[in-house]
N, C-alpha and C positions, 0 to 999 in steps of 0.2 A: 673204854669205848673203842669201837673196830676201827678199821682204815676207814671204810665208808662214812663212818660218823666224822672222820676228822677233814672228810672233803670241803674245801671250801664253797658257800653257796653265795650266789646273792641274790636278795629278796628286795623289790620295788614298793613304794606307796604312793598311788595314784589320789588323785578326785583334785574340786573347788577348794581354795582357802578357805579355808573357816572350817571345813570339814572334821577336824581332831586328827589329821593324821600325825605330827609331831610327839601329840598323846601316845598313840598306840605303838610309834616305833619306838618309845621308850619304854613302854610295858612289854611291849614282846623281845627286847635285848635283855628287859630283866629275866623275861620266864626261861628264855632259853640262855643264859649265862648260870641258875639253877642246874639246869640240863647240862650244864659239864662244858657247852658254846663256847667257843672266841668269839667274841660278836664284836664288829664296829660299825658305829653309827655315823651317816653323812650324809648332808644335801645338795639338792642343786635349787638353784645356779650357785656355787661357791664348792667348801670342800674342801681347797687348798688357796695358800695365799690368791695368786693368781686368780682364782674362781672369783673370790670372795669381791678381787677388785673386778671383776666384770659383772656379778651379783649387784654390787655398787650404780653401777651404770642402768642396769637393766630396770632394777625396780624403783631408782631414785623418781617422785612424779619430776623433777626439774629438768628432767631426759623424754619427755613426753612427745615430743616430734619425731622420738626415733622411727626411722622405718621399720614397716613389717620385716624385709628381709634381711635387715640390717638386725633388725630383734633376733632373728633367727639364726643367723651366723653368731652373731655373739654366745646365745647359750649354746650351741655347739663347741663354739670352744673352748668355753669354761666344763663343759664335760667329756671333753677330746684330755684337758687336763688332769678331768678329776680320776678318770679312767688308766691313765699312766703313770698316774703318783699316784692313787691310792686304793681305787677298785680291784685292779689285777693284781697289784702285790699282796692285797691283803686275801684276794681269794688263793694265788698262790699258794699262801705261806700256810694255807687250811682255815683261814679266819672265816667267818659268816659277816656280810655285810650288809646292810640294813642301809637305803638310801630313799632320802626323802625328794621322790620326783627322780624323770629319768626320761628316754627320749618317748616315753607316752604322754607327759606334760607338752611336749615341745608337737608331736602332732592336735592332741586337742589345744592349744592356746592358742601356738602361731596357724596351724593346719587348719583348724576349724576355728578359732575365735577371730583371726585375722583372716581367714578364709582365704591361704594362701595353697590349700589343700593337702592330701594328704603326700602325695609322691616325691616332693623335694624333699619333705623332713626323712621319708625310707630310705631314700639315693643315698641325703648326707651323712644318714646313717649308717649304712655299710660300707660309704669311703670313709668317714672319721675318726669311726668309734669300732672297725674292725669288725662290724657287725656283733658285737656283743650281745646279747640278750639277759635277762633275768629269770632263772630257776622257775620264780614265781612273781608277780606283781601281784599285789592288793589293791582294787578300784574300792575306795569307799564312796558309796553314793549317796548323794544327800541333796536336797531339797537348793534349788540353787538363790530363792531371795536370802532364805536362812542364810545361807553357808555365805554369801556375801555380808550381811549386815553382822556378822561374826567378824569376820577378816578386818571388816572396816572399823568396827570397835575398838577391837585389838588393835588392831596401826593407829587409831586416835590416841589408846593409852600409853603405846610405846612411844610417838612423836613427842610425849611430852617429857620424855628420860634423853639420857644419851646417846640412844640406839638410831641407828640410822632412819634416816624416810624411805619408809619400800612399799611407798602409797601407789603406785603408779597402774599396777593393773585393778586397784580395786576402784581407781575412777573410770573404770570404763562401764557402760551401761547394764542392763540386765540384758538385752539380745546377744550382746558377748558372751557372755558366761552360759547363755542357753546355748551358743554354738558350742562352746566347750565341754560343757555338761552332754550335748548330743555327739560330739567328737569323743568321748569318753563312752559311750555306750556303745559305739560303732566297734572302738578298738575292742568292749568286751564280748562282743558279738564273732567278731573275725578271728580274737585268739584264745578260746576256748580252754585251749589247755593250758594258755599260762597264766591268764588273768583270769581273777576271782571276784566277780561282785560281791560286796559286802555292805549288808545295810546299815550306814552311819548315823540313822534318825536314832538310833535305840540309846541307849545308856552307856556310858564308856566300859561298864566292867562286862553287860555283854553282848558288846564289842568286840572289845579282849579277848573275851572266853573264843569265841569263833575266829578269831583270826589265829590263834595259837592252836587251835584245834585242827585248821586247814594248813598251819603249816606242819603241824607234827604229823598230819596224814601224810603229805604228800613229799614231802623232804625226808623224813624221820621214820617212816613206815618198814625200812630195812631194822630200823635199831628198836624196834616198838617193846621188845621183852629189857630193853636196854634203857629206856625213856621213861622217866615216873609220868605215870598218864595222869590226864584229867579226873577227878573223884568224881563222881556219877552227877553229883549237883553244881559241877563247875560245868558242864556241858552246854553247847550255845543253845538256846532255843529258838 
């Protein structure tokens, strides 16, 4: 594979919980791991020890009075963190990074769902996080009761294992999440060429198929005689 193919990228996955985005970043590290890839997978809020213990914080509902702006500095600096241990070294070192959520969650949640708006979360993004951007983001968009009574499901079934309580944004009402859901159209509106709407109501394989399609176009389009394509029936419709 060329030098361009071994540049490091990193690729975003936006939308509501419940969404399937954890689905698809784990299908598209397999299709492109196939494709000859380094890929690594991480989220936010967490990522690194550190992260994980302010992830703890953020989503626990027993942290429920935190403040808007107090919410907001905290996931900054679980990904000021996650950014210096593990984003830049791994794009460095030629890897692909695949991260679930990024500071587009943090304008639509705290920006638009706490209607703290959008210009503090851009500020603290360019003093924070060095103005980093992603190659590409994935906005999956979906239906926002759905995509809530998914999430909330799910965190019922997990409260009752081991795994921690990360209830806390999914009690918030449905005018929240339509803020968010509207603060997530806004940014796809504004960033045209990095963010990609992608409709999340369909079926997950094609899903799949078009998110891996959009990124072999636009990432991979030097290496295209280099990249096994899609077969003509794996094509998104």
């Amino acid at each position: 594979m060329s030098k361009a193919a071994l540049a490091g990228k990193f690729i975003t996955f936006e939308g509501l919980d419940g969404c399937g985005k954890t689905t698809q970043i784990e299908k598209l590290a397999e299709a492109l791991r196939v494709d000859g890839i380094d890929v690594l997978t991480t989220r936010e809020p967490g990522g690194t020890e550190i992260g994980e213990r302010i992830r703890a914080v953020l989503l626990d509902s027993r942290t429920a009075g935190l403040d808007p702006w107090a919410e907001m500095a905290l996931m900054f600096a679980s990904r000021a963190q996650l950014i210096a241990e593990v984003i830049l070294p791994a794009i460095n070192s030629g890897k692909w990074v695949l991260c679930d959520r990024f500071t587009d969650s943090t304008e639509a949640y705290q920006g638009g769902g706490r209607m703290l708006e959008s210009e503090p979360v851009l500020q603290l993004h360019k003093l924070l996080c060095g103005d980093l951007w992603p190659d590409l983001t994935i906005l999956m968009d979906s239906d926002v009761a759905y995509s809530v009574q998914r999430a909330r499901r799910r965190n019922q079934i997990t409260a009752s294992s081991d795994t921690p309580d990360e209830n806390r944004f999914e009690r918030e009402n449905e005018a929240f999440f339509t803020r968010v859901h509207d603060g997530y159209l806004r940014i796809a509106q504004r960033e045209k060429k990095r963010v990609i709407l992608i409709d999340a109501r369909r079926s997950i394989e094609q899903v799949h198929r078009e998110i891996v399609t959009v990124v072999r176009e636009r990432l991979l389009a030097v290496q295209r005689e280099q990249i096994p394509r899609l077969a003509p029936d794996d094509k998104a419709r």
